[in-house]
C-alpha positions as CSV (number, residue, x, y, z in Angstrom):
1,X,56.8,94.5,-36.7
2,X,55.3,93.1,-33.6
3,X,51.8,91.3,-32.7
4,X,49.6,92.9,-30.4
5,X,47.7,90.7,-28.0
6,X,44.9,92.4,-26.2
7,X,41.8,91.7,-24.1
8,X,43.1,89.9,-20.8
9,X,41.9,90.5,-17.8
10,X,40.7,89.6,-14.0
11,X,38.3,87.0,-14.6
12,X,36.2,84.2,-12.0
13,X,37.3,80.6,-12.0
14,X,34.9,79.4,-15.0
15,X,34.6,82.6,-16.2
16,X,35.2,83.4,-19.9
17,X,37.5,85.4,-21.9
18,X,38.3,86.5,-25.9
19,X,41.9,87.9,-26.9
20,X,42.4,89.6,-29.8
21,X,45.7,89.4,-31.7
22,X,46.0,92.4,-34.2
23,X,49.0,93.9,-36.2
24,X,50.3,96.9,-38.2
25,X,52.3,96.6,-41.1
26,X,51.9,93.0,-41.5
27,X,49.4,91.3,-43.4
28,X,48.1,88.8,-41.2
29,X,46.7,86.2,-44.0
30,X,49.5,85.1,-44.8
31,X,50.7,83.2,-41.8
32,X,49.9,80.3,-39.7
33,X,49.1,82.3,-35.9
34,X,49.8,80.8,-32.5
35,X,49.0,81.7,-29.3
36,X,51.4,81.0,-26.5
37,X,51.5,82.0,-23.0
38,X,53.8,82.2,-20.2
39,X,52.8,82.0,-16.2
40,X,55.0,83.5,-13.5
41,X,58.1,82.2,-13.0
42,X,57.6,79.3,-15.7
43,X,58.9,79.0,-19.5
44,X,56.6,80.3,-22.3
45,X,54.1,77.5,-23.6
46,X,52.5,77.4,-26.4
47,X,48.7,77.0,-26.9
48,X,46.7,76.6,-30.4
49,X,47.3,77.5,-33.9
50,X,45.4,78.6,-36.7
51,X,46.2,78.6,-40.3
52,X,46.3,80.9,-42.5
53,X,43.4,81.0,-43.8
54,X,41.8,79.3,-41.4
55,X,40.8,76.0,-42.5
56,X,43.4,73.9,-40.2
57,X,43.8,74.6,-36.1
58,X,45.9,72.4,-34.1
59,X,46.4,72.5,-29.9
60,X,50.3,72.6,-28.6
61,X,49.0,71.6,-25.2
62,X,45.9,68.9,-24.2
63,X,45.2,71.2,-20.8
64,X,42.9,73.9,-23.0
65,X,41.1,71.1,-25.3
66,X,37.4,71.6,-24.9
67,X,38.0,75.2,-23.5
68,X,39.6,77.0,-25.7
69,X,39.4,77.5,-29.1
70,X,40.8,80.2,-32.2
71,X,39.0,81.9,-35.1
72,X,40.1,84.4,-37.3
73,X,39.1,87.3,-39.4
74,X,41.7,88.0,-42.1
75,X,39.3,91.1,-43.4
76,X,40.3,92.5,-39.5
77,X,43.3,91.2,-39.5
78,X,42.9,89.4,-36.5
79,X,43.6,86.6,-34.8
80,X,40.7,85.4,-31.8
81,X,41.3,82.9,-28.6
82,X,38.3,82.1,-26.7
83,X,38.2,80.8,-23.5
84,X,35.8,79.1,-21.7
85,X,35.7,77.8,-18.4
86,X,39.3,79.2,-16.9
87,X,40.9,78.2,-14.4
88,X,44.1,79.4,-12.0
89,X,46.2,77.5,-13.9
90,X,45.9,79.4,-17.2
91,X,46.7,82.9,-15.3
92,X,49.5,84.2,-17.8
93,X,50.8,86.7,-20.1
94,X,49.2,85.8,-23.2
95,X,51.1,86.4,-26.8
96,X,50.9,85.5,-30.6
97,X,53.3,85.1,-33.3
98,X,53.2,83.6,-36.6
99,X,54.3,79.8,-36.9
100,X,54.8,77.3,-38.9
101,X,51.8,74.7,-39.8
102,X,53.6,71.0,-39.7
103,X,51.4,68.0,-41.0
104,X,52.3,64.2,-41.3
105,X,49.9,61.7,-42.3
106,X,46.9,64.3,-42.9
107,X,47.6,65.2,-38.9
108,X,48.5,69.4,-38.3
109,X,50.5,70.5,-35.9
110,X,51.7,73.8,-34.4
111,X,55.3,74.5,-34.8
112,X,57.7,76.8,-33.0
113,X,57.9,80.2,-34.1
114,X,60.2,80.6,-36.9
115,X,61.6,84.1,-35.9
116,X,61.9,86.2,-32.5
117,X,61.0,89.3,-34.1
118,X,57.4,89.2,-33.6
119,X,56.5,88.7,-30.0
120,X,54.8,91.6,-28.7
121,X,54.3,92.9,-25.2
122,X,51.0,89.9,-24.4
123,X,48.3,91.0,-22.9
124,X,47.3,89.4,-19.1
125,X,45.0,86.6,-17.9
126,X,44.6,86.4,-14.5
127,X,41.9,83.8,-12.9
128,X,40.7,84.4,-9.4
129,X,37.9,84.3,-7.0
């Protein structure tokens, strides 16, 4: 079973964006989600998590704070990143994947994905005038 990321595009400098992450066969609820990305030429990244049911989210990354967030609707079975003010750095193939949900002294924090099997084909952000 893979995740399907979806809703990238060609967007302006400040511009704005939502990706959806959807799957078949797999019952979305029950997993922590992450987003990750990867830009030309550079290692993949991750980018924000989301719990399961969607009470905890954490950032992998301080560059997206106060731009991007995550939401979820488990009745959809999907997984949401919006983006807000863009910017060239965050052109990238865009993916999700379940992960695990660490926490130490109250404090959550997106883990690396636990398995390989899930990563999907992303979906493209690219930010340009």
């Amino acid at each position: 079973v893979q995740l399907q990321a979806s809703g990238g595009g060609l967007v302006q400098p400040g511009g704005s964006l939502r990706l959806s992450c959807t799957a078949s066969g797999l019952s979305l609820d029950h997993y922590t989600i992450g987003w990750f990305r990867q830009a030309p030429g550079k290692e993949r990244e991750g980018v924000i998590c989301i719990s399961s049911r969607g009470e905890h989210t954490a950032y992998y990354t301080d560059s997206v704070k106060g731009r991007f967030t995550i939401s979820r609707d488990n009745v959809k079975n999907t997984v949401y990143l919006e983006m807000n003010n863009l910017k060239p750095e965050d052109t990238a193939v865009y993916y999700c994947t379940p992960v695990p949900l660490g926490v130490s002294s109250g404090v959550y924090s997106c883990e690396k994905p636990f398995s390989e099997d899930y990563w999907g084909q992303g979906t493209q952000v690219t930010v340009s005038s």
